[in-house]
LUMMAR-217529 format. One record per residue (C-alpha): x negated, y negated, z negated; residue in three letters; chain. Coordinates in steps of 0.001 Angstrom, whole numbers, padded with zeros to 6 digits. Each point is the difference from the previous one (the first is absolute). Example, Ala and Ser with C-alpha at 12.3 -4.5 7.8 and 13.67 -1.06 7.14 Angstrom:
! LUMMAR-217529
REC       c1       c2       c3  rest  kette
REC  -012300   004500  -007800   ALA      A
REC  -001370  -003440   000660   SER      A
This chain:
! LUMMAR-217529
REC       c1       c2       c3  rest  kette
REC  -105098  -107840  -090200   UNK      A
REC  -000650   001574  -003288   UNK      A
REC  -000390   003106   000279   UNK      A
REC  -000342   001088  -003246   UNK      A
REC   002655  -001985  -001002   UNK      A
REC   002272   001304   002429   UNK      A
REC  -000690   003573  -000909   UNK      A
REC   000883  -000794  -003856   UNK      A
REC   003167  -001738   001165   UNK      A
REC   000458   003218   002103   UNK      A
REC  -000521   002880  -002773   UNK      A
REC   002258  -002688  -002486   UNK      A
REC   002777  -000256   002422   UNK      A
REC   000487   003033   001301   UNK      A
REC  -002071   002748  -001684   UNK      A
REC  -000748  -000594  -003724   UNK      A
REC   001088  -002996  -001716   UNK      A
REC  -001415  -000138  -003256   UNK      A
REC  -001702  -003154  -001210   UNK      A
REC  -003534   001750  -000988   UNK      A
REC  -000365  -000160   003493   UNK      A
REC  -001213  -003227  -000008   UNK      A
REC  -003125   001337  -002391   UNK      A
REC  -001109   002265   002452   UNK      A
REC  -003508  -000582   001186   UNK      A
REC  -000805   001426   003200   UNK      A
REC  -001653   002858  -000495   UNK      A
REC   002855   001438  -002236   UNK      A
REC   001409   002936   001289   UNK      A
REC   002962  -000035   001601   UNK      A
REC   001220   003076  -001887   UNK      A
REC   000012  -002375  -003266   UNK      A
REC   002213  -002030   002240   UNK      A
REC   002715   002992   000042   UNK      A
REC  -000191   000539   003548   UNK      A
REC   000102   003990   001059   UNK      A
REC  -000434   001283   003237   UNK      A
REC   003195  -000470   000897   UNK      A
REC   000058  -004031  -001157   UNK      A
REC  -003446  -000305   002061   UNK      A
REC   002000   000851   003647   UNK      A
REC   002504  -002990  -001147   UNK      A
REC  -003026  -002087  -000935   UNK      A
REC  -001609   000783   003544   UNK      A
REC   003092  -000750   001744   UNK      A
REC   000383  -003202  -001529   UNK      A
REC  -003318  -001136   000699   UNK      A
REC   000425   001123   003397   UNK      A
REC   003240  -001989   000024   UNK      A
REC  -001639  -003438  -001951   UNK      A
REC  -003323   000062   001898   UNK      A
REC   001478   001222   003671   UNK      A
REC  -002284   002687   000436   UNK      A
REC  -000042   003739   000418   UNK      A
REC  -002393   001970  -002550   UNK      A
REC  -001296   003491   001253   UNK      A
REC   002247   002592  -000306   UNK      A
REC  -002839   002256  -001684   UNK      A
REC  -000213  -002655  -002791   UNK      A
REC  -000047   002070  -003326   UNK      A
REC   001013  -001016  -003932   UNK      A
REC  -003781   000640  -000498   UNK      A
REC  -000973  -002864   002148   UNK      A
REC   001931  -002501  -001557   UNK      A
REC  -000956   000058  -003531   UNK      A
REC   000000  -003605  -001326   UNK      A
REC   001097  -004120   001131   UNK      A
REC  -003800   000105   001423   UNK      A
REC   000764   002269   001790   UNK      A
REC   002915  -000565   001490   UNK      A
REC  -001170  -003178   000864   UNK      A
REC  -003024   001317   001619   UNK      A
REC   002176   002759   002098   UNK      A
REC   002448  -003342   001242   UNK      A
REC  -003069  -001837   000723   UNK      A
REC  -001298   002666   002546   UNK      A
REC   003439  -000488   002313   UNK      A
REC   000100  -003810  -000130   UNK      A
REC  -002098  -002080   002403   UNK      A
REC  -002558  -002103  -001794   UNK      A
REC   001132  -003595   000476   UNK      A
């Protein structure tokens, strides 16, 4: 699985679909990507949802800050293969 594929298709489908999305590198911000605090929880939940796993409960905005990051936080809950 892709996962940085997946999150795009994610954030496209379900949180912000505008096609400059696809520029993104990732270490843009995902502020630039329009996503608030409020847009983050739905982001989380989908993840949660997509990758079946259950993030912390004391994850913050501040920890997710970028697609590298995102990806790095999913990688710490799924088994290596």
């Amino acid at each position: 699985m892709n996962i940085e594929k997946t999150i795009r298709k994610i954030i496209k489908e379900n949180i912000n679909n505008d096609p400059k999305l696809d520029t993104l590198t990732l270490d843009d911000k995902i502020a630039e990507w329009g996503i608030n605090s409020f847009l983050y929880i739905k982001l989380i939940v989908y993840i949660e949802q997509e990758f079946d796993i259950d993030m912390n409960d004391d994850l913050s905005f501040a920890d997710i800050v970028s697609l590298r990051s995102i990806i790095n936080k999913i990688n710490e809950y799924i088994p290596a293969e």
